[in-house]
MIDOSE-1310 file (N, C-alpha, C; in nm, 2 decimals, decimal comma, always signed):
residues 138
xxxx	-1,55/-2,27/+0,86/-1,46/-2,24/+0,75/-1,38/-2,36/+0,73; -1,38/-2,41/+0,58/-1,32/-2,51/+0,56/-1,26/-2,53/+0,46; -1,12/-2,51/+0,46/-1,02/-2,42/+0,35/-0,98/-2,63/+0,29; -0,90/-2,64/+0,14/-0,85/-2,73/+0,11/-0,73/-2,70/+0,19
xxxx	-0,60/-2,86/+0,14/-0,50/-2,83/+0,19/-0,46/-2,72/+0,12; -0,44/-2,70/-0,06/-0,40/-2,62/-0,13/-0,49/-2,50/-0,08; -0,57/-2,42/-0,09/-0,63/-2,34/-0,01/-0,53/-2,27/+0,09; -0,55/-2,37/+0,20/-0,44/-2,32/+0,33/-0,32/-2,26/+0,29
xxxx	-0,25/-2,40/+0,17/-0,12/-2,35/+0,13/-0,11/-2,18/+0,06; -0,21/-2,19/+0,03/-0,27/-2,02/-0,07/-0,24/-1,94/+0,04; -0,33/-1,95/+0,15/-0,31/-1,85/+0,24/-0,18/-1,83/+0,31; -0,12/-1,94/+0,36/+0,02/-1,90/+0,42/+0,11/-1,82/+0,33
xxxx	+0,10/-1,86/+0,17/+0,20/-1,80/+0,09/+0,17/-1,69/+0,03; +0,06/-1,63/+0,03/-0,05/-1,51/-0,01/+0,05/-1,38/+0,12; +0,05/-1,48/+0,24/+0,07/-1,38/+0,37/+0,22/-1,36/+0,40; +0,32/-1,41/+0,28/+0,45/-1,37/+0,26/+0,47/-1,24/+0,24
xxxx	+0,44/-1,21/+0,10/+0,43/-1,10/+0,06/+0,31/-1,05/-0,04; +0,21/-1,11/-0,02/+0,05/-1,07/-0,04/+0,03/-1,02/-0,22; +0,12/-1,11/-0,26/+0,13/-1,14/-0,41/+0,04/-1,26/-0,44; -0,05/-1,20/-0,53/-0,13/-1,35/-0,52/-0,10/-1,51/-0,59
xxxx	-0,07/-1,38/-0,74/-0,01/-1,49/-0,85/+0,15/-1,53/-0,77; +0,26/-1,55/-0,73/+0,31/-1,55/-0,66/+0,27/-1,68/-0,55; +0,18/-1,64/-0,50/+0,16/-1,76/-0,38/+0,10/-1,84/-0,45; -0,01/-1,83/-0,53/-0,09/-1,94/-0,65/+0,06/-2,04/-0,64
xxxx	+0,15/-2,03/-0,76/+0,23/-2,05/-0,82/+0,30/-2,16/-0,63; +0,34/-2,12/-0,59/+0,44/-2,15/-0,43/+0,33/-2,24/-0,37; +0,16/-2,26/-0,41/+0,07/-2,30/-0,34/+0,10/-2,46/-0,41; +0,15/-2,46/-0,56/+0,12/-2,57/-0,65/+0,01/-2,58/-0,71
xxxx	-0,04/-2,44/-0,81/-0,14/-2,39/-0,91/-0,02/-2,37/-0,98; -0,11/-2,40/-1,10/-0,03/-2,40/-1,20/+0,09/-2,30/-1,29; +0,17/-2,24/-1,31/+0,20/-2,12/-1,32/+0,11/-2,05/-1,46; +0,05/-2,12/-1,54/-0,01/-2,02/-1,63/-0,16/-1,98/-1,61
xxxx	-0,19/-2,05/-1,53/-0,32/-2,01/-1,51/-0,31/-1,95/-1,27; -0,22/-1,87/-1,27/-0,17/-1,88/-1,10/-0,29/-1,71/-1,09; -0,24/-1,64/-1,22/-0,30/-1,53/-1,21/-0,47/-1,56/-1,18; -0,53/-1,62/-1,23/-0,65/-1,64/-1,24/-0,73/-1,73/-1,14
xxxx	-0,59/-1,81/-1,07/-0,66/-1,95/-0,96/-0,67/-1,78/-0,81; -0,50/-1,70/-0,82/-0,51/-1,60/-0,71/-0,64/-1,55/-0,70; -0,71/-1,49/-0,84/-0,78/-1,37/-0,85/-0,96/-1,48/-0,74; -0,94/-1,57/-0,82/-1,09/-1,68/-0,79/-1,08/-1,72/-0,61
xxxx	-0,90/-1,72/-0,58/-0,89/-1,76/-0,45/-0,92/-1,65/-0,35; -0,90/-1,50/-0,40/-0,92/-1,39/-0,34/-1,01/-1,34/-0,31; -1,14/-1,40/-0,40/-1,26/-1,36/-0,40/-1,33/-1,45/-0,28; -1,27/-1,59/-0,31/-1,35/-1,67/-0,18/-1,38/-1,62/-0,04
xxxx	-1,48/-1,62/+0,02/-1,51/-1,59/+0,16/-1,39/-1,66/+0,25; -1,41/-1,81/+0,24/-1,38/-1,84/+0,33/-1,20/-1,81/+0,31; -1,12/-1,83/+0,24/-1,04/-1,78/+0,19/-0,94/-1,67/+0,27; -1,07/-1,50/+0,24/-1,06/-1,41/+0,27/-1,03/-1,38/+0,45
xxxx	-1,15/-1,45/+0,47/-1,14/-1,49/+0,63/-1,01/-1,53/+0,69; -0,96/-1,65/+0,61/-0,85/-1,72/+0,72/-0,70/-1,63/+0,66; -0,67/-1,57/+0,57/-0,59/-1,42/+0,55/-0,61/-1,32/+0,68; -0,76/-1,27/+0,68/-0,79/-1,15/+0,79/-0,76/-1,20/+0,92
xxxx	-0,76/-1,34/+0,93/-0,79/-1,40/+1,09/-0,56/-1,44/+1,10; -0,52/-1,47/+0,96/-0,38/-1,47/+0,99/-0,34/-1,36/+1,04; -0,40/-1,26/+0,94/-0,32/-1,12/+0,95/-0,31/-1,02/+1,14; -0,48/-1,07/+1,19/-0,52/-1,02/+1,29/-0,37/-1,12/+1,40
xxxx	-0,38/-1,22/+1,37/-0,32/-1,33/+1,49/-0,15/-1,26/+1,46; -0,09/-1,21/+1,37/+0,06/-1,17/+1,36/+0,03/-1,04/+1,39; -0,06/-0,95/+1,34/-0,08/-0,82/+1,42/-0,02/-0,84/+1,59; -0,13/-0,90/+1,64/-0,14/-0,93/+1,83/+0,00/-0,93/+1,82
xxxx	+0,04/-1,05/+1,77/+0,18/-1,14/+1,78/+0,29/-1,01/+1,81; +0,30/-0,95/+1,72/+0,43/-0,84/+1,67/+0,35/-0,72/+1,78; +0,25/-0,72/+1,85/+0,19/-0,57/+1,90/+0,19/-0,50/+1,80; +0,14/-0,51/+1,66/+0,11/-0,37/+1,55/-0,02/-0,37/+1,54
xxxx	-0,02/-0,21/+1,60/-0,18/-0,13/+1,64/-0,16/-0,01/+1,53; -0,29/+0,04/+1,47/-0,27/+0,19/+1,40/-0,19/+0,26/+1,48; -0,20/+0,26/+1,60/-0,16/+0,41/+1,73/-0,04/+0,34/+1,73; +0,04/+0,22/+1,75/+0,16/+0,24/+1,73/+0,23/+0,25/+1,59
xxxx	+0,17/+0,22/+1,46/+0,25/+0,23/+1,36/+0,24/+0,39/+1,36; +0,14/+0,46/+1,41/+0,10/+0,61/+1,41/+0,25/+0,70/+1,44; +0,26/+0,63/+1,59/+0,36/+0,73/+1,69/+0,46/+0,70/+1,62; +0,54/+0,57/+1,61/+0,66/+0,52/+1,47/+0,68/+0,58/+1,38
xxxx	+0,59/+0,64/+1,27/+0,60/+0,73/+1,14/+0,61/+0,85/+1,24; +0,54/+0,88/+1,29/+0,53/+1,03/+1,35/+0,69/+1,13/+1,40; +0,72/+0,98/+1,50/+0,92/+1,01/+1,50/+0,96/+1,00/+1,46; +0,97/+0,97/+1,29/+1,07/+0,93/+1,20/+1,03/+1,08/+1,17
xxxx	+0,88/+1,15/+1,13/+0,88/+1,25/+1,05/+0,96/+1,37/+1,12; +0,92/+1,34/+1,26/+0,98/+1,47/+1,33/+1,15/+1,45/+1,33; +1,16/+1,31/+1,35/+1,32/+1,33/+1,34/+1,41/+1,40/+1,16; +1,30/+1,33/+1,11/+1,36/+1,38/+0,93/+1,34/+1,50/+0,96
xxxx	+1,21/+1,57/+0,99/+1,22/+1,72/+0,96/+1,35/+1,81/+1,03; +1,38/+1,72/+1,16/+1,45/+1,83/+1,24/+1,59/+1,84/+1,14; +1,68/+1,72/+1,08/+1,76/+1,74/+1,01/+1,77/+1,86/+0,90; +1,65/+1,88/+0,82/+1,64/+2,04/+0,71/+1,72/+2,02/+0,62
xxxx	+1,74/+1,87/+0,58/+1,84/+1,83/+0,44/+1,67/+1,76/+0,33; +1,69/+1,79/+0,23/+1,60/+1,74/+0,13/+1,58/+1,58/+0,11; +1,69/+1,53/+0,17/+1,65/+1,38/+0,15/+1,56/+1,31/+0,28; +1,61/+1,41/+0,37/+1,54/+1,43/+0,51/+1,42/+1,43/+0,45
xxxx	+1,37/+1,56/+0,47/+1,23/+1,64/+0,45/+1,17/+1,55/+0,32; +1,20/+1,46/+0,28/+1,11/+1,38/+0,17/+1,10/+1,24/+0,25; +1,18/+1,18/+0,35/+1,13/+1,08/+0,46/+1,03/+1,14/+0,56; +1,04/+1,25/+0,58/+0,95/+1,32/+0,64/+0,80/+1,33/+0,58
xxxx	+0,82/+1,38/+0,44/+0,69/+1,42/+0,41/+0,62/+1,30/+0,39; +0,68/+1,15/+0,36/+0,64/+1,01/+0,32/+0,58/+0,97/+0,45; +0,70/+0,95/+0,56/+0,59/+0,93/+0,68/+0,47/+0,98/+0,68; +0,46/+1,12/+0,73/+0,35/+1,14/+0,72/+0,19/+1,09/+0,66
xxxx	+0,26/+1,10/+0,52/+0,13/+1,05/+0,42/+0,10/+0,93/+0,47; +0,21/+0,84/+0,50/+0,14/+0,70/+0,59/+0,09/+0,70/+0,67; +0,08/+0,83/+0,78/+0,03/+0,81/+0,88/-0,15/+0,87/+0,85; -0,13/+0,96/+0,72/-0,27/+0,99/+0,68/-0,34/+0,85/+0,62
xxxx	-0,28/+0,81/+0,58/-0,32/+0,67/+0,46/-0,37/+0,60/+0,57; -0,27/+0,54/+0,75/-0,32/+0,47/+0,75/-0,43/+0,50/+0,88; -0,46/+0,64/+0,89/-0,54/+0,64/+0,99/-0,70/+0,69/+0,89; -0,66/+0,68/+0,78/-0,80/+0,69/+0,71/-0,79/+0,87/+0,61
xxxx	-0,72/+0,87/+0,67/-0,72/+1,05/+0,63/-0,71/+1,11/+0,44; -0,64/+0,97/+0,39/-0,61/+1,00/+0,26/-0,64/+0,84/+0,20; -0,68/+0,90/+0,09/-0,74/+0,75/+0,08/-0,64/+0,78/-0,13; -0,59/+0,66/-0,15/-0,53/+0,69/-0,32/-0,62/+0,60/-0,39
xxxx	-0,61/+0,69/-0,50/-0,76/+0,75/-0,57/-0,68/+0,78/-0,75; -0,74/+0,68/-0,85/-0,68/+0,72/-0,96/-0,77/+0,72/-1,04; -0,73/+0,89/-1,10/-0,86/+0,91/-1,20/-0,79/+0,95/-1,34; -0,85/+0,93/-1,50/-0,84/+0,92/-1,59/-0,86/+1,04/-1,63
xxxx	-0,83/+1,15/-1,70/-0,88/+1,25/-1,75/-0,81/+1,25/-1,92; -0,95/+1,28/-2,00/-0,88/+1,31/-2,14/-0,89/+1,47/-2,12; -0,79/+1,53/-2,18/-0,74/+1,66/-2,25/-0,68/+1,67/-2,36; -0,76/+1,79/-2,40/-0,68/+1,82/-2,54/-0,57/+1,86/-2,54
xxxx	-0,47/+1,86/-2,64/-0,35/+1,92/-2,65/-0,34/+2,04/-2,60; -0,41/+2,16/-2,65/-0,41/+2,27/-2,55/-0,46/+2,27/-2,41; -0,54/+2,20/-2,37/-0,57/+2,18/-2,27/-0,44/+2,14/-2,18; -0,38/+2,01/-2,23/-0,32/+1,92/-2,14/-0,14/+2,07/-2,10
xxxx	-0,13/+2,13/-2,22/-0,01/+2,25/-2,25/-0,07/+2,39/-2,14; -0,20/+2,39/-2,11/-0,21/+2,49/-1,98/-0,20/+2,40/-1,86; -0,26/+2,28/-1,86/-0,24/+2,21/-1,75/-0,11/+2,21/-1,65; -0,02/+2,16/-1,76/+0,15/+2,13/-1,74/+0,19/+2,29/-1,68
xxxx	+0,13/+2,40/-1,78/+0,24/+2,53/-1,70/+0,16/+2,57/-1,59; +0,01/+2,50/-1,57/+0,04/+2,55/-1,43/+0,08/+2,43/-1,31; +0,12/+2,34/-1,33/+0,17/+2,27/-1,24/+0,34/+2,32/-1,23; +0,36/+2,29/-1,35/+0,53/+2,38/-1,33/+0,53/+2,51/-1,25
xxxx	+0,38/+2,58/-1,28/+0,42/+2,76/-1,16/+0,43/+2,69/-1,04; +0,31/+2,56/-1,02/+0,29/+2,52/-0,85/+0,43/+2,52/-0,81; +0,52/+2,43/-0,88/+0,60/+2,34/-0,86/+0,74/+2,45/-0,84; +0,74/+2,54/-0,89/+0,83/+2,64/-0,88/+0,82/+2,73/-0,74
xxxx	+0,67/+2,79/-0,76/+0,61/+2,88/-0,60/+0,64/+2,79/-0,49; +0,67/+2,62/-0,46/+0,67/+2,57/-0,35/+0,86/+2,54/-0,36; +0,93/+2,53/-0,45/+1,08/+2,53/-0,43/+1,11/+2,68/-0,36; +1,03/+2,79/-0,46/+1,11/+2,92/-0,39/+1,04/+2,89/-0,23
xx	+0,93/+2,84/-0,14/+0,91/+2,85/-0,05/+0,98/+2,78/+0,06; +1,00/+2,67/+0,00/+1,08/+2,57/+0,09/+1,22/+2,61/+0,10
């Protein structure tokens, strides 16, 4: 694998905050074309590699494993739940989802649907019943 200097610079600045255009730009790519050097630099193999090989080497570094980010969310949710206040129980239910997200369990997924106006007007009242039957539950 054999990254340029600007390359390299890509990747350290990519591994900031994993903005591409962003690090383009911080790499010394040009700012109007940063969106389009990121997207070309993202695609590269070798590229992609020395990202996955940074990201694995600060993983080790910091000890972040799925099973520890796991157990971490897990006490936050059980500690939020035990509180029984709603700003609680919504750090609670977030953990969670991360810990489905990140052990594979829930994968986010966006889909397009056209509806007709009547369609879209039964849709909405039955999300409002959902949304009513789970307040009187909670």
């Amino acid at each position: 694998m054999s990254l340029t200097p600007r390359q390299q610079r890509f990747v350290e600045e990519y591994l900031v905050d994993l903005n591409g255009t962003q690090a383009a730009i911080r790499a010394g790519y040009s700012a109007k074309t940063a969106k389009q050097q990121a997207s070309r630099l993202l695609t590269n193999v070798d590229v992609q590699t020395a990202i996955k090989d940074r990201q694995e080497v600060r993983s080790e570094r910091l000890d972040i494993t799925v099973d520890s980010i796991t157990k971490q969310l897990l006490s936050i949710a059980k500690e939020a739940k035990s509180q029984k206040i709603p700003a609680a129980l919504s750090v609670a239910r977030q953990s969670l989802m991360d810990v489905a997200k990140l052990n594979g369990l829930v994968v986010d997924k966006v889909e397009t649907i056209t509806r007709s106006p009547e369609e879209r007007s039964t849709r909405l009242a039955e999300l409002r019943a959902e949304r009513d039957r789970l307040t009187r539950t909670h």
